[in-house]
N, C-alpha and C positions, 0 to 999 in steps of 0.2 A: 504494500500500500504506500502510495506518495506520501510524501510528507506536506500538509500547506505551506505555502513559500508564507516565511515571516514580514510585514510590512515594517519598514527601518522605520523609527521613533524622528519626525524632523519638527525639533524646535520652533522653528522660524516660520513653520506652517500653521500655527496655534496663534503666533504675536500678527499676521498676516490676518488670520481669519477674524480674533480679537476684535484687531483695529479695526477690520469691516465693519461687524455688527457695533460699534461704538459708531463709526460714519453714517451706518441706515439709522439708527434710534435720531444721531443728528439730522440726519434730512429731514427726518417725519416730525421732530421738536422745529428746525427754522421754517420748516414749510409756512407756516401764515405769515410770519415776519418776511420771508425772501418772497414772497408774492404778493407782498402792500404795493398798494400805488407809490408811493414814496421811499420803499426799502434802497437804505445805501448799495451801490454798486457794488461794494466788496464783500456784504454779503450774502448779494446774488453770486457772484462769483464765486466767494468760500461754499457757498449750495451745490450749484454746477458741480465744481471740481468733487465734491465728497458722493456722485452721480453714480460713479464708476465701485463705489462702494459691495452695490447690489452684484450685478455681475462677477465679479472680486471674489466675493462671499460664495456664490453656489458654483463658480468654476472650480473652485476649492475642496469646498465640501463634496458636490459631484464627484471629483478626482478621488478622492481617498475613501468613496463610497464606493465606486464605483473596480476599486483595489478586489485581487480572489480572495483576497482573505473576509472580505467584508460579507461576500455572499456564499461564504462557504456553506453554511445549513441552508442554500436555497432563498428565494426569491421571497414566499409569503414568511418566514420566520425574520426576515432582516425587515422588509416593509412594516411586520407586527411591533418590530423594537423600534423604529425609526416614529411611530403614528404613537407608541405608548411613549415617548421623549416627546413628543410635538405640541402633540393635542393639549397634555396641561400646559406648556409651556406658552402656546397662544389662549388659553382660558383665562389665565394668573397676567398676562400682560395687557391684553384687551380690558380684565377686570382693572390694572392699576392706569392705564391708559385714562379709561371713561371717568372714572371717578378723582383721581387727583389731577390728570393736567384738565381736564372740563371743568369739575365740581372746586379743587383747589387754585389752580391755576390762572384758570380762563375765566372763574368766579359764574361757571354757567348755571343753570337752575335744573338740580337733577332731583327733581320730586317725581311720582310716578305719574302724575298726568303730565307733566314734561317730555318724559322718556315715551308715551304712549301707553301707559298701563290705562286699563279703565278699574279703576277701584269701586266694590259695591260696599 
């Protein structure tokens, strides 16, 4: 029986991807400031340039997914770990999302007939 080739440990692949996911959180925080009618040029600019963030990020991760060691147990068992890391991770962020940069933040009004609840 083969042995799985071992995928080499690369540092600078981690402080690469890091930096990405720190550059997407900043796009989506300067997004309303970089798209005022009045927003300074530099930090439309500093926006623009932090663009290449996204692509960055899943060329990356794609790559070292997409490694045989990754799919060694097969296709639906790597998808199964990839959706159970995901799914809370966009629950808990969408959750601190809505509620501190709208409710703290942006000082918006998050009461349930706001949001669209109908309360009986």
């Amino acid at each position: 029986m083969p042995s799985t080739p071992q995928r080499r440990y690369v540092p600078m692949l981690d402080v690469v991807r890091i930096s990405a996911i720190v550059a997407v959180v900043g796009i989506h925080c300067l997004a309303p400031a970089a798209t005022a009618e009045n927003a300074p040029l530099a930090l439309v600019v500093f926006r623009s340039m932090m663009n290449v963030a996204g692509p960055v990020f899943i060329m990356i991760s794609d790559a070292l997914n997409l490694a045989p060691v990754a799919m060694r147990n097969g296709a639906w068992p790597f998808l199964r770990s990839r959706f159970a890391r995901l799914i809370p991770a966009t629950i808990v962020w969408t959750l601190v999302y809505g509620v501190v940069i709208n409710g703290v933040v942006l000082g918006r009004d998050l009461t349930p007939e706001r949001l669209g609840r109908v309360s009986k």
